[in-house]
C-alpha positions as CSV (number, residue, x, y, z in Angstrom):
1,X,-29.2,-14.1,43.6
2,X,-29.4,-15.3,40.2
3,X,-28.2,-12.7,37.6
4,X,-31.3,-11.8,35.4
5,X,-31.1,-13.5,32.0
6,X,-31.5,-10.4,30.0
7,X,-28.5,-8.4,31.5
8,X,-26.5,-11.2,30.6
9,X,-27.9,-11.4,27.2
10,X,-27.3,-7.5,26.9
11,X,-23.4,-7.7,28.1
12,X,-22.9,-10.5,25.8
13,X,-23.8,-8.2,23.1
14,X,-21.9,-5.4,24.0
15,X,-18.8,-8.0,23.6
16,X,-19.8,-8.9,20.1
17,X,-20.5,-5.2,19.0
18,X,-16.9,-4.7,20.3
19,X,-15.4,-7.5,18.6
20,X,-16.9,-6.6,15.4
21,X,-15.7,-2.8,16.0
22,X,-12.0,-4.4,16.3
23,X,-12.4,-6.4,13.3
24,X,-13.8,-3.8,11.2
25,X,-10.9,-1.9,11.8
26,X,-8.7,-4.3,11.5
27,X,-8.9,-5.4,7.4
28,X,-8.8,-1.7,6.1
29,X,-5.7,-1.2,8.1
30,X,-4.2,-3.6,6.3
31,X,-5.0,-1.6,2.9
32,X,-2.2,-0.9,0.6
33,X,-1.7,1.8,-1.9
34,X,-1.3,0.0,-4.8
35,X,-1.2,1.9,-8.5
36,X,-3.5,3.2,-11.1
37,X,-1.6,5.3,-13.4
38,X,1.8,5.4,-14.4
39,X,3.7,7.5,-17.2
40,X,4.6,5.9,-19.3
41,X,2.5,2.6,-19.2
42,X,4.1,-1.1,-18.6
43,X,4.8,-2.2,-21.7
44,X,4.2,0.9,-23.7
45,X,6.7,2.0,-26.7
46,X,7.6,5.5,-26.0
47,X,8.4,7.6,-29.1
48,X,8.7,10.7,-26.7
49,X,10.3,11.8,-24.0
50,X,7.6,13.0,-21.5
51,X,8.4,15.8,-18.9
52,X,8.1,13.7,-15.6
53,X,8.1,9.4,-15.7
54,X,4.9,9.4,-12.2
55,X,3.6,6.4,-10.9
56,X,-0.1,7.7,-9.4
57,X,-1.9,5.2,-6.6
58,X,-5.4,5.0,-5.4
59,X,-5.2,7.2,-2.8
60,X,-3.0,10.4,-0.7
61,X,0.6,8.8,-0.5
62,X,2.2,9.5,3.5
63,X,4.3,12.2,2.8
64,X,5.8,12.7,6.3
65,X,6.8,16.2,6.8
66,X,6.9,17.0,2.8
67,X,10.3,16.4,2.3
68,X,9.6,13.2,0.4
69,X,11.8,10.6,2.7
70,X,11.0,6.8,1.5
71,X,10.0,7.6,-2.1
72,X,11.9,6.1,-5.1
73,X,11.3,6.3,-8.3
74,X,14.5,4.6,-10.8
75,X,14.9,4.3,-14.3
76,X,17.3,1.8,-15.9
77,X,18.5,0.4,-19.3
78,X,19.1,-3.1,-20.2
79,X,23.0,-3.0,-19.2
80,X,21.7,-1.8,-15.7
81,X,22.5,2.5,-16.3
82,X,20.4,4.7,-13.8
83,X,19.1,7.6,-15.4
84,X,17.2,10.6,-13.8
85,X,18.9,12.8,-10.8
86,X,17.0,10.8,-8.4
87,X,14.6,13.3,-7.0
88,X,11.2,12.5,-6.4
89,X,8.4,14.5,-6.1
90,X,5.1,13.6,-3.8
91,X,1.9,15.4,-5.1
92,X,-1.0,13.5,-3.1
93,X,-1.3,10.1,-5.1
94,X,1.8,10.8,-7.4
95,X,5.2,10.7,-7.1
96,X,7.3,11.3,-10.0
97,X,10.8,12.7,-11.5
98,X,12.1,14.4,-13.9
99,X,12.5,12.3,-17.2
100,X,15.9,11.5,-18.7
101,X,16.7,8.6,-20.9
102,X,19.7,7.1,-22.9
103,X,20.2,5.4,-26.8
104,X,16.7,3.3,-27.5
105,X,16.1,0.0,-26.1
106,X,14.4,-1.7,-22.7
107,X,14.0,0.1,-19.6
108,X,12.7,-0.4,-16.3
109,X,10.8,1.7,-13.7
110,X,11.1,1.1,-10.0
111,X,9.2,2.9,-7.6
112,X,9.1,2.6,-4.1
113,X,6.3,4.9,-2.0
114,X,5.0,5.0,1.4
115,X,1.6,3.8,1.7
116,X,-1.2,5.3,3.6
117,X,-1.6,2.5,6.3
118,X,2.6,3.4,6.9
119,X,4.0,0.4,5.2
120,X,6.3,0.6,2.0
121,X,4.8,-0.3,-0.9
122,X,7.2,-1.1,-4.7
123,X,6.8,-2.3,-7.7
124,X,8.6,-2.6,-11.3
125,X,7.5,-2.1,-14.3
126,X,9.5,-2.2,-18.3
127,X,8.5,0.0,-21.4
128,X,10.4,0.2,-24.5
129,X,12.6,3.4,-25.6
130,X,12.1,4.4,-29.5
131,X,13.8,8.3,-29.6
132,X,12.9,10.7,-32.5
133,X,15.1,12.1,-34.3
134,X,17.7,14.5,-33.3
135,X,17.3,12.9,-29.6
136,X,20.2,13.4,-27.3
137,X,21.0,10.4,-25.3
138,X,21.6,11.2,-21.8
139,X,25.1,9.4,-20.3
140,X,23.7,7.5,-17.4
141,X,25.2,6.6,-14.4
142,X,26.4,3.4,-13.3
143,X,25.4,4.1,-9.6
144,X,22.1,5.0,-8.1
145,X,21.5,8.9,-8.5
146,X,21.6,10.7,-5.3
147,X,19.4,13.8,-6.1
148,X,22.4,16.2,-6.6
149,X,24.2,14.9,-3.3
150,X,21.4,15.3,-0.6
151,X,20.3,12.9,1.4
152,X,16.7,12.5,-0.8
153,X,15.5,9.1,-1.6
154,X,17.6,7.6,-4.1
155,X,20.7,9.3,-1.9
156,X,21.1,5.8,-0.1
157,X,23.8,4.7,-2.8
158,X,22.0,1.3,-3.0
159,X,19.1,0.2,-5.4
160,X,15.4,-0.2,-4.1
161,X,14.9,-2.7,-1.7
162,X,18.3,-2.6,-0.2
163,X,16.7,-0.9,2.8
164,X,14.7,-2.6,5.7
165,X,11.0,-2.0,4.9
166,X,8.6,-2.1,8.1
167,X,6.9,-5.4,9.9
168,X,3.4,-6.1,8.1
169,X,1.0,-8.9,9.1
170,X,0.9,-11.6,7.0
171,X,-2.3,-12.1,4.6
172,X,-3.0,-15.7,5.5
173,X,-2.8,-15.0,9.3
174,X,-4.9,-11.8,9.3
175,X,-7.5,-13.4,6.8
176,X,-7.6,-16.4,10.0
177,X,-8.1,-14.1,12.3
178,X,-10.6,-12.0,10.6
179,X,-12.8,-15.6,9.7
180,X,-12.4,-16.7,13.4
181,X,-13.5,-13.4,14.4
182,X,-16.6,-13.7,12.1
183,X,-17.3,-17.5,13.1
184,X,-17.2,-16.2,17.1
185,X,-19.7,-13.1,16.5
186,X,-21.8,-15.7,14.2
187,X,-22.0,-18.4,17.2
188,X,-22.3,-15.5,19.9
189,X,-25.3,-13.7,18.2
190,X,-27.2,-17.1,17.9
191,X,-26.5,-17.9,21.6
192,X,-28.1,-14.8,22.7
193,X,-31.3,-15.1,20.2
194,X,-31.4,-18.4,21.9
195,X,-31.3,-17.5,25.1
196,X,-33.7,-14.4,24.6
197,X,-36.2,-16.7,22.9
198,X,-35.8,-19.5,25.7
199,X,-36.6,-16.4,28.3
200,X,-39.9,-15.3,26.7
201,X,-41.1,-18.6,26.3
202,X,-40.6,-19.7,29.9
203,X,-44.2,-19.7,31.9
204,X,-45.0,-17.6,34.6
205,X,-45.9,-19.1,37.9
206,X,-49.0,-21.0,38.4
207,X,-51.9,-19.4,40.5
């Protein structure tokens, strides 16, 4: 007995809304955080020393358990001296440290942060040190600050990066997927408009 040509017409769209679920879910997983604010800004001359250096993102940072694990934030001169005790801070979007900074010159930020979708996100940044008067230089350290000997972020002894960061899909191969996916639910919804059209066209039996 034939299968009737709706009910296959109705499965074959049940596929395609399912395929199209996947895929929807699929490209926002892939979302980074990426930032939106930082203190102070790349490139900026900074005449004063701020309470916190903060890098803020476009969204809630995953804070696992609130104890801040992953997140780096580093600040270094031109000869390659840390500054800072290397604890971070998490606030939502934010992380940030306390600010500390040595005799006037280039400096870089680098910040490492946990990104919503899991994956570890980092970035760089320079801005140029001009202290008032009367500023006292901090010392720096020639080694990574270890937030005063606990195991905290910058406690692993080696710059950012050092560590392993977790398995992402690569761009070009999801954006594949994702236009496959689009080309398969394009054919598939034509194929059933077809077929539907095909049906209700067909005469009915001569008397």
């Amino acid at each position: 007995m034939p299968v009737p040509i709706k009910r296959i017409a109705i499965a074959g769209f049940g596929v395609l809304v399912a395929v199209g679920a996947v895929l929807g879910i699929a490209a926002p997983a892939q979302a980074h955080n990426y930032p939106i604010a930082t203190t102070p800004t790349a490139n900026e001359t900074l005449t004063e020393l701020p309470p916190k250096f903060s890098v803020t993102t476009n969204g809630a940072l995953l804070n696992i358990e609130g104890n801040d694990a992953g997140f780096a934030l580093q600040v270094r001169d031109s000869a390659g001296r840390y500054y800072g005790d290397g604890c971070v801070t998490v606030d939502g979007p934010t992380l940030a440290t306390d600010a500390a900074l040595g005799a006037a010159g280039k400096y870089t930020i680098t910040w490492q942060a946990i990104s919503t979708d899991a994956h570890t996100v980092s970035d760089s940044f320079e801005f140029t040190w001009q202290p008032p008067a009367g500023f006292t230089p901090s010392t720096g350290s020639a080694k990574v600050p270890d937030c005063h000997g606990t195991l905290k972020p910058n406690g692993t002894g080696t710059p950012i990066g050092g560590a392993s960061k977790p398995a992402s899909v690569d761009e070009s191969t999801l954006q594949a997927v994702l236009w496959i996916g689009g080309a398969v639910l394009a054919v598939g919804a034509a194929v059933i408009v077809t077929v539907l059209a095909t049906s209700r066209k067909k005469p009915g039996p001569k008397a």
